[in-house]
C-alpha positions in Angstrom: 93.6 148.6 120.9 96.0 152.1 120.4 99.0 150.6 122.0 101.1 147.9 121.3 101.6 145.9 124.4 100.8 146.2 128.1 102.2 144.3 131.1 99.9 144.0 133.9 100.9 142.9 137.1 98.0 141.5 139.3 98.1 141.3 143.7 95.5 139.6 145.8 95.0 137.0 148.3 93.9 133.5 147.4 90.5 133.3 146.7 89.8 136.8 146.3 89.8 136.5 142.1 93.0 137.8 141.0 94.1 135.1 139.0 91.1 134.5 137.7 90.7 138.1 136.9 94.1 138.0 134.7 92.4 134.8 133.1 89.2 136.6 132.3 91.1 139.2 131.1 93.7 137.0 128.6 90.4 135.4 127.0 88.3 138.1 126.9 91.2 140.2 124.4 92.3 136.8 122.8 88.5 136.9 121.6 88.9 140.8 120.0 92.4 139.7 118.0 95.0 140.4 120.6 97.9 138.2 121.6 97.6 137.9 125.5 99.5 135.7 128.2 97.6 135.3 131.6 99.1 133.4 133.9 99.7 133.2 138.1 103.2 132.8 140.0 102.7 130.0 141.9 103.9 129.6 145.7 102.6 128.4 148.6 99.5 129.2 147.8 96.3 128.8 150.5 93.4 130.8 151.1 94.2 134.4 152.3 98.0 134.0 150.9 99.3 136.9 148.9 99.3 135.7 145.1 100.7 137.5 142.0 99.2 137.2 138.6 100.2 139.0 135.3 99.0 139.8 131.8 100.8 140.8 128.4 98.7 142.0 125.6 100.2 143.1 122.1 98.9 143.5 118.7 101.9 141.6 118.0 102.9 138.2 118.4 104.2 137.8 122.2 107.9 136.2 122.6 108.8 136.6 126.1 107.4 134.0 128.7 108.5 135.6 131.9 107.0 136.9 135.1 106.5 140.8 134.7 109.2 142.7 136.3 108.1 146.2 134.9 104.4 146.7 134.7 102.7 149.1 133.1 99.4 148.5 135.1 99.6 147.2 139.1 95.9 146.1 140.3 95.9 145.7 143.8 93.0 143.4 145.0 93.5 143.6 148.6 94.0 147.1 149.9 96.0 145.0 153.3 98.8 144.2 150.8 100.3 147.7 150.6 101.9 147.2 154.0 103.4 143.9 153.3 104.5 143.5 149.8 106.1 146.4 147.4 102.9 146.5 144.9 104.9 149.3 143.5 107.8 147.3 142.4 109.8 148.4 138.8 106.3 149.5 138.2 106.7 152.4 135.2 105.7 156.0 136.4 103.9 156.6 133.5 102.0 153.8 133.9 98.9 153.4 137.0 98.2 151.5 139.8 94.3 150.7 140.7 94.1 150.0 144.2 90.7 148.4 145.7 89.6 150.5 148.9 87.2 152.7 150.0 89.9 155.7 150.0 90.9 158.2 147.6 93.7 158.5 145.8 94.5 161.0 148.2 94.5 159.4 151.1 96.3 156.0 149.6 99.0 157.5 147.4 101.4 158.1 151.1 101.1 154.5 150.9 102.8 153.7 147.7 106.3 154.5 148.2 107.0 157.6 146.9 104.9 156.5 143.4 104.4 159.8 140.9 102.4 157.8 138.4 98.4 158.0 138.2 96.5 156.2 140.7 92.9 155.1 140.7 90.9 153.4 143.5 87.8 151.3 143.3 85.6 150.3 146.0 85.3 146.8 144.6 83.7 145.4 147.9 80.7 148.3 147.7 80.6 147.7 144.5 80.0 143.9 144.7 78.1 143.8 147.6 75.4 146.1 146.0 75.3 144.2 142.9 76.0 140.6 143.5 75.0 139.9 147.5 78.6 138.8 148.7 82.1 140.1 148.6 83.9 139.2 145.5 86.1 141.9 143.9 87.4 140.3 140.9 84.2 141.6 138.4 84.9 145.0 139.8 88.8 144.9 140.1 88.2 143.6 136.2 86.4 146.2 134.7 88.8 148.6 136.3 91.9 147.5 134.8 90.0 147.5 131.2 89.1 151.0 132.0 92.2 152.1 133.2 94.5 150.2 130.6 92.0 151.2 127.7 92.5 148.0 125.9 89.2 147.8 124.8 86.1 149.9 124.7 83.5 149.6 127.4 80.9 148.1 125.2 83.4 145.3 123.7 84.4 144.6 127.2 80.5 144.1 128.4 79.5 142.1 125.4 82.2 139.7 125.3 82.2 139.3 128.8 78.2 138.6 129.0 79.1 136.1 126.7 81.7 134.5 128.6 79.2 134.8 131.7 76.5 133.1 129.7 78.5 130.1 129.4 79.8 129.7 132.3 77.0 130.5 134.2 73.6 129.1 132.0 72.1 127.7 134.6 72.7 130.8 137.0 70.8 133.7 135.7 71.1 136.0 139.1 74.9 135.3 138.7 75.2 136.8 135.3 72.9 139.7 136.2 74.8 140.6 139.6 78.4 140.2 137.5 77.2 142.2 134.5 75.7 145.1 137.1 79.4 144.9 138.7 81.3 145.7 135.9 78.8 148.3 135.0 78.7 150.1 138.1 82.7 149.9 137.5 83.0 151.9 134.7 80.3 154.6 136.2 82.7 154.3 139.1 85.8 155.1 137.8 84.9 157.9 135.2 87.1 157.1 133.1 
């Protein structure tokens, strides 16, 4: 980790992965020494509602148990929320934003209000389908946000989260396989 602390604020739809995204996330840096907070914004939640979902991570101990009012990294699970809720919201400009969609950054900056910081897009749902069958964009939405947010290596990240895969998933070797190929492909993705 080169930074002290990083406030991530997460957007999705219910059932798309996003909180369990910032979950994965918490427990996969917990397990390389960080202090980390995960943790959703409840509402009205049902299927297809828009959620929220945040993550702190510091080197040092973390005192503040609040929602996430200026994030240093927005991850945007479902492209459809950018015309119905302000994803870009107190978000820092020289932070990022990591938008799944088959766009460029090109074609969905108009979209962000006026935003000058850096923007990254994923094709999560390519990216899933080809490794994993079926839509589910929280593997690839994952791996993103590590890459982006830097706060761990590539290879950390892939190791601890084949660990976490393998036991949560023994008895579904495809499953690991298909996920591990996701966040993979992710990385190659992005570049970065």
């Amino acid at each position: 980790m080169d930074f002290d602390k990083i406030e991530i604020r997460w957007h999705g739809r219910g059932g798309q992965g996003a909180k369990t995204a910032a979950l994965l996330l918490a427990d996969v840096c917990f397990k390389t020494g960080a202090n980390v907070q995960g943790f959703p914004e409840y509402g009205p939640e049902r299927m297809g509602a828009p959620i929220t979902a945040f993550n702190r991570i510091s080197k040092s101990e973390i005192r503040v148990h609040s929602n996430i009012y200026t994030p240093d990294l927005v991850v945007v699970v479902d492209e459809s929320l950018l015309h119905s809720v302000d994803v870009t919201a107190g978000l820092k400009e020289e932070g990022a934003i990591i938008v799944n969609t088959p766009l460029s950054e090109e074609e969905i900056r108009p979209m962000l209000k006026g935003y000058k910081g850096r923007v990254y897009t994923v094709d999560a749902r390519k990216i899933s389908e080809e490794a994993l069958g079926k839509y589910f964009p929280n593997s690839p939405m994952l791996a993103a946000t590590v890459a982006v947010s830097k706060v761990m290596g590539k290879y950390e990240f892939i190791r601890e989260m084949k660990a976490s895969y393998e036991h949560k998933f023994a008895k579904k070797p495809e499953v690991i396989e298909g996920n591990m190929k996701a966040l993979t492909m992710t990385f190659d993705a992005l570049g970065v």
